[in-house]
Structure formats: C-alpha cells, structure tokens
N, C-alpha and C positions, 0 to 999 in steps of 0.2 A: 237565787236572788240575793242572800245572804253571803254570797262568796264574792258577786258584782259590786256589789255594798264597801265589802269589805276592800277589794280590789281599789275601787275609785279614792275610799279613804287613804291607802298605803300610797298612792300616786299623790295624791294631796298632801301628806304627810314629807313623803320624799323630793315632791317640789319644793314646798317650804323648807325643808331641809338645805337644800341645794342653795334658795336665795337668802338662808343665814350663812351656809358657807361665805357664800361670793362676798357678802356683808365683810366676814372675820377676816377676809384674803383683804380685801380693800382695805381696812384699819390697819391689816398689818403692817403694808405699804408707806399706809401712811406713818406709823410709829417707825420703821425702821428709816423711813425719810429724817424725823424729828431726831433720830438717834448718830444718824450720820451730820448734823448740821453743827452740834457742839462740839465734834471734832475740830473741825474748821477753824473754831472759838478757842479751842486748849490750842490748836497750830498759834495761831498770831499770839495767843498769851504767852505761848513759850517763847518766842521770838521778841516781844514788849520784853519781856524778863533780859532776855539776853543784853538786850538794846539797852536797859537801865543797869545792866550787872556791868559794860563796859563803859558807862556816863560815871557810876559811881566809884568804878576802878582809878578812872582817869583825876575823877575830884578829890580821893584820896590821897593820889600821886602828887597832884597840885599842892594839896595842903601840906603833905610835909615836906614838899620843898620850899614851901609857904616858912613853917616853923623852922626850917634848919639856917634859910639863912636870916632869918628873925633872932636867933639863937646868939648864930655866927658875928652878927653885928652887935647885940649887945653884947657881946665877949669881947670883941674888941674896944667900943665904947669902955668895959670898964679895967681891959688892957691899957686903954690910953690911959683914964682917971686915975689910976695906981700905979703910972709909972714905968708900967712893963714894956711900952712901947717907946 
C-alpha cells in the first residue's frame, strides 16, 4: 500500500513537473520574441543614423561653401576699397 502511495505521489510530482516545464518553454518563447523585436529597432536606428550622417555631411558642404565665397567677396570688397582693383 505504501509503494501505491508512493507511486501516485511520483506521478503527481512528475505531472507538475511536466506543467512547469511547458510553463518555462512558453516564457522562453516569449523572451526570445521580446529579444528579437529590438533588433528590428537597432536596424532602422542604424539607418536614421546613416540618413542624418549624410543630411549633416551635405550641410557641412553648404556651409563652407557658404564661408568661402562670403570670404571671397569681402576680399574683393576690400581689394576694391584699397585700390588693388
């Protein structure tokens, strides 16, 4: 009778077992869901980056050609005022 007992316990024990498995399989699931989703987020971050690394290349560009011929023109302005022209 003691060995029945004991029997139905290990069954009972090893069912529960079984339904925290399925438990920890299903969270996994769900964490490597969560894990793969920030990728996705670092993709388009890298490509926003990129997107503003050639908006800021380009306003760069602008500007010193903004200052060269700003430059170039008061050079001449004071080419003309002194005569050199």
């Amino acid at each position: 009778m003691a060995a029945a007992v004991l029997e139905v316990s290990v069954q009972e024990r090893l069912a529960r077992l079984e339904s925290d498995v399925a438990h920890i399989r299903s969270d996994l699931c769900g964490l490597r869901a969560e894990v793969r989703e920030p990728r996705g987020s670092f993709v388009q971050l890298q490509k926003d980056l990129a997107d503003l690394r050639v908006e800021l290349t380009q306003a760069i560009t602008s500007t010193r050609i903004w200052g060269l011929t700003l430059t170039g023109v008061v050079l001449s302005v004071m080419a003309h005022g002194f005569h050199w022209i």
